[in-house]
C-alpha positions in Angstrom: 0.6 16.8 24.6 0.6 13.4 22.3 2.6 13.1 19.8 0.7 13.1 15.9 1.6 10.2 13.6 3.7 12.5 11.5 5.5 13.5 14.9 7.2 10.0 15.0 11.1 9.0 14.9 11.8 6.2 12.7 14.9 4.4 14.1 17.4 3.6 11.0 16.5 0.0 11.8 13.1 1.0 11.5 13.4 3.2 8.9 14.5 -0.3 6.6 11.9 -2.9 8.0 9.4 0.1 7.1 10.9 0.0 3.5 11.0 -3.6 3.2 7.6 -3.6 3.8 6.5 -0.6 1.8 7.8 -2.8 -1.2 6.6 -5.7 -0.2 3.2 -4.5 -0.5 4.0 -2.9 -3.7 4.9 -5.9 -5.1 2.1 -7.4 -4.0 -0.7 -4.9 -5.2 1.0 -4.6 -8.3 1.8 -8.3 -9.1 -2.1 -8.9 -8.3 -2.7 -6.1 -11.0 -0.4 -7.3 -14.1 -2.1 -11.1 -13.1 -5.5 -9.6 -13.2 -4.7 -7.7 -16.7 -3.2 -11.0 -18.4 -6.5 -13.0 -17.4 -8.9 -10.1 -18.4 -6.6 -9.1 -21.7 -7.3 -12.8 -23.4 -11.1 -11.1 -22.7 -10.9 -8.2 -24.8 -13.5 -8.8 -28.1 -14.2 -5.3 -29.0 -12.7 -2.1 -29.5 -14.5 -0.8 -26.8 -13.7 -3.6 -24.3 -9.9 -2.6 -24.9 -11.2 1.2 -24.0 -13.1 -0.1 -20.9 -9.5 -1.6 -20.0 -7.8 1.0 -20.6 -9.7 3.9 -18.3 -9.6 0.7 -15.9 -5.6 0.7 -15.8 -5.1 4.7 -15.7 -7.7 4.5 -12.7 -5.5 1.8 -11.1 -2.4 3.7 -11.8 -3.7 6.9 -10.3 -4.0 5.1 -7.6 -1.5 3.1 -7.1 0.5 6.3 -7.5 -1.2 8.1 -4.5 -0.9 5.3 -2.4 2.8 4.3 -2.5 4.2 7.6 -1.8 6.8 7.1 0.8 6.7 9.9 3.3 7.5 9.5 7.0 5.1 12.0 7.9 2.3 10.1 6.4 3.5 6.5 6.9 1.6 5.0 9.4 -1.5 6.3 7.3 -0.2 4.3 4.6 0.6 1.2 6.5 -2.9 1.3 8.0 -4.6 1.7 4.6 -2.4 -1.0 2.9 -2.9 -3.3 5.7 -6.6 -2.9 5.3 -6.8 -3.4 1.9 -4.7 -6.8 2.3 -1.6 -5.7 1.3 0.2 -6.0 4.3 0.1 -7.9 7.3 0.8 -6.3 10.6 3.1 -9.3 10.9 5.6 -7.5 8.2 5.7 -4.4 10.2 7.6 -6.0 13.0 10.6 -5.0 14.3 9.0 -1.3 14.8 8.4 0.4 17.6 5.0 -1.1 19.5 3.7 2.4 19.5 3.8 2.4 15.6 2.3 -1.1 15.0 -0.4 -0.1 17.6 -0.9 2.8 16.2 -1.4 1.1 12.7 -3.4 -1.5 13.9 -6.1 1.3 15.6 -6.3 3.0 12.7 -7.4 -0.5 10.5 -10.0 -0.2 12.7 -11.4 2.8 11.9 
């Protein structure tokens, strides 16, 4: 029988790079956001353009919210979908087990 993605060990060693690069990609996403805000605030003429910013930010934060929630079960999920969306590279995974990153990378494909 395989083994499902929520199945998997994380090694303490592994169990820190996967940290370091859950935050990194935090950092990243959300850095890109409060950049993207800054530029698009010196934008705002109207009332409604602040409104239109607004429902764009609690969008964002939802989420934002959904996305980085830390769970081994679901991790290798998350990794794939962050690393898809650019806020990873499978380069900041290393140090995990080959059958994680490989799994990761097969499921950027999909």
């Amino acid at each position: 029988m395989m083994m499902q993605a929520g199945e998997l060990m994380w090694s303490e060693t592994e169990q820190q790079i996967a940290k370091v690069a859950f935050e990194k990609a935090y950092e990243r996403e959300t850095q890109t956001l409060v950049q993207m805000i800054r530029d698009s605030a010196d934008q705002i003429a109207e009332l409604k353009d602040l409104w239109k910013l607004h429902d764009f930010l609690s969008a964002r934060r939802h989420d934002i919210d959904g996305k980085y929630d830390y769970d081994y079960s679901e991790l290798i999920f998350t990794f794939a979908q962050l690393v898809k969306q650019g806020w990873l590279n499978l380069e900041d995974l290393e140090g995990l087990d080959k059958t994680k990153i490989t799994k990761v990378a097969a499921l950027t494909r999909m």
